[in-house]
C-alpha positions as CSV (number, residue, x, y, z in Angstrom):
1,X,163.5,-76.5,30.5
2,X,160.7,-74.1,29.3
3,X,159.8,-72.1,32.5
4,X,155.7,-72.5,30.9
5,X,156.4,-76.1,31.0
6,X,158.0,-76.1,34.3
7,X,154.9,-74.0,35.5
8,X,152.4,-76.3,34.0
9,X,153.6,-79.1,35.4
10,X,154.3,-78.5,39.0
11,X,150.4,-76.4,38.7
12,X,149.3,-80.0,37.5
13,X,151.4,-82.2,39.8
14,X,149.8,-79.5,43.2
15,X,146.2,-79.6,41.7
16,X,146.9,-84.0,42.1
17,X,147.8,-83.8,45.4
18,X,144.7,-81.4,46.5
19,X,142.0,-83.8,44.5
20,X,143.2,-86.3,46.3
21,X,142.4,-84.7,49.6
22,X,139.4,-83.9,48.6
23,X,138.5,-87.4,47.1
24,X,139.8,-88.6,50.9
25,X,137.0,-86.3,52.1
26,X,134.5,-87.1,49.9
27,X,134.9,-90.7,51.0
28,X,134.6,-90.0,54.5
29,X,131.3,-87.7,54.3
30,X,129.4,-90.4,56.0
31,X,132.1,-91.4,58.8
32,X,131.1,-90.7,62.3
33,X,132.7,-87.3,63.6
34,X,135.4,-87.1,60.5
35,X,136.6,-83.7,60.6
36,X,137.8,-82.5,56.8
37,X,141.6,-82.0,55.8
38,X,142.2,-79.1,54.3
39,X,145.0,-78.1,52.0
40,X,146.9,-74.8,51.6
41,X,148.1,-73.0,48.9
42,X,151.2,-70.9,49.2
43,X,153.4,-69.0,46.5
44,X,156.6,-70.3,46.0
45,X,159.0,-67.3,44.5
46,X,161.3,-69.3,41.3
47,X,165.1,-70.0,42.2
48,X,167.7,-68.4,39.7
49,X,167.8,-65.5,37.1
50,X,164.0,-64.4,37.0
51,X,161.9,-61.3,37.5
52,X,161.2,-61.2,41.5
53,X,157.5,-61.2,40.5
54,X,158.0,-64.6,39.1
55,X,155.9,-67.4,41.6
56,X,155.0,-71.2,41.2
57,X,152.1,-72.7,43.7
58,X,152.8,-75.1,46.2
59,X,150.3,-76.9,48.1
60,X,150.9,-78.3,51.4
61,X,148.8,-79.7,54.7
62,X,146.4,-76.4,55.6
63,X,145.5,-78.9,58.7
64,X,141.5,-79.6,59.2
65,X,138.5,-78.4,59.6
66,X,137.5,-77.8,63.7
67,X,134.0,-77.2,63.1
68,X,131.1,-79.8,64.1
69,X,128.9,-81.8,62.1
70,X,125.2,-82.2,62.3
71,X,123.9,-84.1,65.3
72,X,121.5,-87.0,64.9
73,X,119.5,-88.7,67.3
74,X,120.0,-92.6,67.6
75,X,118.4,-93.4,70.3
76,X,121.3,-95.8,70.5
77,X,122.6,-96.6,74.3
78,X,126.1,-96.6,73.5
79,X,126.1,-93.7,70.7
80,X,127.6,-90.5,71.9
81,X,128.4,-87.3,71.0
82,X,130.7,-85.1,72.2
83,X,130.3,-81.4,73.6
84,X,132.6,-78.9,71.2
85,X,135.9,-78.7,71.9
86,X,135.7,-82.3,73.7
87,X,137.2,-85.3,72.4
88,X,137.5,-89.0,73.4
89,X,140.8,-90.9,74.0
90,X,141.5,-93.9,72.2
91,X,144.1,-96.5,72.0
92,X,146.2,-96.1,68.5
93,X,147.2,-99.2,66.5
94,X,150.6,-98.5,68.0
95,X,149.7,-98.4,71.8
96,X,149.4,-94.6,71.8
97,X,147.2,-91.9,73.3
98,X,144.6,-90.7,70.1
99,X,141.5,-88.7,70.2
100,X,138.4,-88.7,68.4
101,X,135.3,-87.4,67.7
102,X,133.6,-90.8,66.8
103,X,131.1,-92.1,69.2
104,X,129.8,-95.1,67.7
105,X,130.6,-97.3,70.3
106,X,130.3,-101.3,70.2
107,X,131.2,-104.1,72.6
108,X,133.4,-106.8,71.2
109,X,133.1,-110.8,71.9
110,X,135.7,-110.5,74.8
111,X,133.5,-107.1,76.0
112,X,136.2,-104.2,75.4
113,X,134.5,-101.2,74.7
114,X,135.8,-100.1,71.1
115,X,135.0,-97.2,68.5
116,X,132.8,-98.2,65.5
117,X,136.6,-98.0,63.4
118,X,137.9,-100.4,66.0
119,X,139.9,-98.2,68.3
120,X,139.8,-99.4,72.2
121,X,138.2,-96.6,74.2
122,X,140.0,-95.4,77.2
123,X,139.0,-94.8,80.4
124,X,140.9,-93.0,83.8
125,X,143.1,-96.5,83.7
126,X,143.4,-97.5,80.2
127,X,141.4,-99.7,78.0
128,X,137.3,-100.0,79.0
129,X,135.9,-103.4,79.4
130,X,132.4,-104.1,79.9
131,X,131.0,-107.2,81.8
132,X,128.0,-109.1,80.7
133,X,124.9,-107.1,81.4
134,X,121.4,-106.4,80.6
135,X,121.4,-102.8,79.8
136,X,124.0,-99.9,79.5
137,X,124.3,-96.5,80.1
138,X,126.3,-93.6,79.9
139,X,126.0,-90.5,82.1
140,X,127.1,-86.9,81.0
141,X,130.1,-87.1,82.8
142,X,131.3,-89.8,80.8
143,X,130.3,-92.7,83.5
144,X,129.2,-96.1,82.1
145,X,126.4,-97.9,84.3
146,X,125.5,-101.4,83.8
147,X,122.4,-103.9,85.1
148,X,124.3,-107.0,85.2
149,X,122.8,-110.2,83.1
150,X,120.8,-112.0,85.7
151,X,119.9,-109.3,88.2
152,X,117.3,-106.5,88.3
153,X,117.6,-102.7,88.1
154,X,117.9,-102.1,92.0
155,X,121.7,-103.3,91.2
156,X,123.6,-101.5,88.7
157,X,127.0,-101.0,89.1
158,X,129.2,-98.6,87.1
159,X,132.5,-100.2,85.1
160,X,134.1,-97.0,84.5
161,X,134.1,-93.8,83.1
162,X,134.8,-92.4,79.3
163,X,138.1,-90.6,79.0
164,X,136.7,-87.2,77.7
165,X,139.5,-84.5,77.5
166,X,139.6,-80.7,76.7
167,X,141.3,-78.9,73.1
168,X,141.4,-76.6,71.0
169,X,142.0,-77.3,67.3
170,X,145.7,-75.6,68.1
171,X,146.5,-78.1,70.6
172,X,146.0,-81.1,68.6
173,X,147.8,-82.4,64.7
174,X,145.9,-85.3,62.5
175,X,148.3,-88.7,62.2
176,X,148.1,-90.4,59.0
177,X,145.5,-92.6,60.9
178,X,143.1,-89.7,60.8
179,X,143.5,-90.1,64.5
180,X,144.2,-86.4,66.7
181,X,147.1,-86.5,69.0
182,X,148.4,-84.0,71.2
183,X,150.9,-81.5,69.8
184,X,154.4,-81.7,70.7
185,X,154.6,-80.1,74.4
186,X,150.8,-80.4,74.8
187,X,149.4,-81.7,78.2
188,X,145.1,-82.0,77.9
189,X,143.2,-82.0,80.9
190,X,140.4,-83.7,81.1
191,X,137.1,-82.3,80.7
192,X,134.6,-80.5,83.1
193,X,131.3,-81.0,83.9
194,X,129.1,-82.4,81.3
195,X,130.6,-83.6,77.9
196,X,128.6,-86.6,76.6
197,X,125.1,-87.2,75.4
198,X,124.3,-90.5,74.7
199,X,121.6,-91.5,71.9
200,X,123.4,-89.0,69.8
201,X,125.9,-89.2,67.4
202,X,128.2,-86.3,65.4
203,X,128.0,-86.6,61.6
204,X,130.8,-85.7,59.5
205,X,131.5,-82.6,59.0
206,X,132.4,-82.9,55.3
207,X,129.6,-80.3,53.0
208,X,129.0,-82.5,50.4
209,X,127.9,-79.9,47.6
210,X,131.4,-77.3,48.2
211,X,133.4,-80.9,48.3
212,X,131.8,-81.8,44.8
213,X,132.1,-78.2,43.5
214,X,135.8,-78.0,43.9
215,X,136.4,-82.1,42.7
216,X,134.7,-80.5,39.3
217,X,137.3,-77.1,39.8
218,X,139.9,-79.0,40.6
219,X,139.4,-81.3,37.6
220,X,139.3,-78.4,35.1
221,X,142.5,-76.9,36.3
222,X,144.0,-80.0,35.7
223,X,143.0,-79.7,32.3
224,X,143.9,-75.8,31.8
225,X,147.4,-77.0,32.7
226,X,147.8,-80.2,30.9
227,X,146.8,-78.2,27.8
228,X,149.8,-75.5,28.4
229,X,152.0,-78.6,29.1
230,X,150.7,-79.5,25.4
231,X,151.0,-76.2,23.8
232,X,154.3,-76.0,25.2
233,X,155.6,-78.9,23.7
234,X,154.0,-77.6,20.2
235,X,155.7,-74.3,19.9
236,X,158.7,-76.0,20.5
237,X,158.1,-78.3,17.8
238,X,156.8,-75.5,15.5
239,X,160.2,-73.5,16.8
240,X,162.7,-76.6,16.0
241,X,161.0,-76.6,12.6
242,X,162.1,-73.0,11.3
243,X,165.5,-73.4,13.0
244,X,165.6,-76.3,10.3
245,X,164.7,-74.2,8.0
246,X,167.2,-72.0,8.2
């Protein structure tokens, strides 16, 4: 096989796989505390005969991006946001330990306390509940305080406590979930002193204008390499032609 062809198309196939990352993100510019994947380019030296300066591209997983997004005031009782390098533990679809950054909380019909993607939200024992009540709250320490339905604010009584634990980005790997779990070894403690403000919630973190930028960069490389794949294919037409000739 042409080595230009060969070039072309792997450069085509890698520039694929990082607009689709970057269409994920795009897509996920308005989700509550969505971190951006990344995607990493590395030089791959060519196998056989060749000149040692001779390198194909690979892209693979460069992880995601650790930094915060804006925060926005809600004014919501059960929003929260997170302080950096805090997140909150969640139950995975498969019964697992996750963490997120999302703090759109909601109370379903049977009164778990959930994310707003659905996720059950832990607490010190597992799974929060909340009982009927008038009003909510949630302390900086996590701690949610309810008035129960029926009685007045001289008796609140607090259900439990968000599970809030400390890491660094180094400590934690994304799941095809876009859920965080610990990494392979990891123990998290849980965090100190104040971690949550409620009424707020932690945009994405996704910049809109460098995400669209390199869709439209991304999109012309494609075509810079689908053209050599073309050109490719003509000089060896134009090649099999005077070999005929001859």
């Amino acid at each position: 096989m042409d080595r230009a062809l060969y070039v072309g198309m792997t450069g085509a196939k890698q520039t694929m796989q990082a607009q689709t990352v970057n269409s994920h993100n795009l897509a996920n510019a308005s989700t509550i505390g969505f971190k951006a994947q990344l995607v990493e380019a590395e030089a791959v030296a060519v196998q056989g005969a060749a000149y040692a300066t001779r390198v194909n591209v690979r892209s693979g997983d460069g992880g995601w991006d650790a930094s915060s997004g804006t925060l926005q005031q809600t004014g919501r009782d059960l929003d929260v946001a997170f302080a950096d390098g805090t997140w909150l533990a969640v139950q995975a679809p498969d019964g697992s330990e996750a963490y997120t950054r999302r703090g759109d909380l909601q109370i379903d019909a049977v009164g778990r306390l959930l994310t707003g993607a659905g996720q059950p939200v832990m607490g010190d024992g597992g799974p929060l509940s909340v009982p009927p009540a008038s009003s909510i709250s949630i302390a900086a320490d996590g701690t949610i305080s309810i008035i129960p339905q029926g009685q007045g604010a001289e008796a609140p009584a607090t259900v439990g406590r968000l599970k809030v634990v400390s890491a660094s980005a180094s400590q934690l790997q994304r799941g095809n979930d876009g859920l965080m779990r610990a990494t392979p070894g990891t123990t998290l403690e849980p965090s100190a002193g104040a971690a949550v403000s409620a009424g707020v919630l932690e945009s994405s973190n996704v910049n809109l204008a460098d995400a669209m930028v390199n869709m439209i960069s991304l999109a012309r490389q494609f075509e810079l390499q689908t053209q050599l794949m073309k050109n490719v294919d003509q000089n060896a037409q134009a090649s099999s032609g005077i070999m005929k000739m001859s």
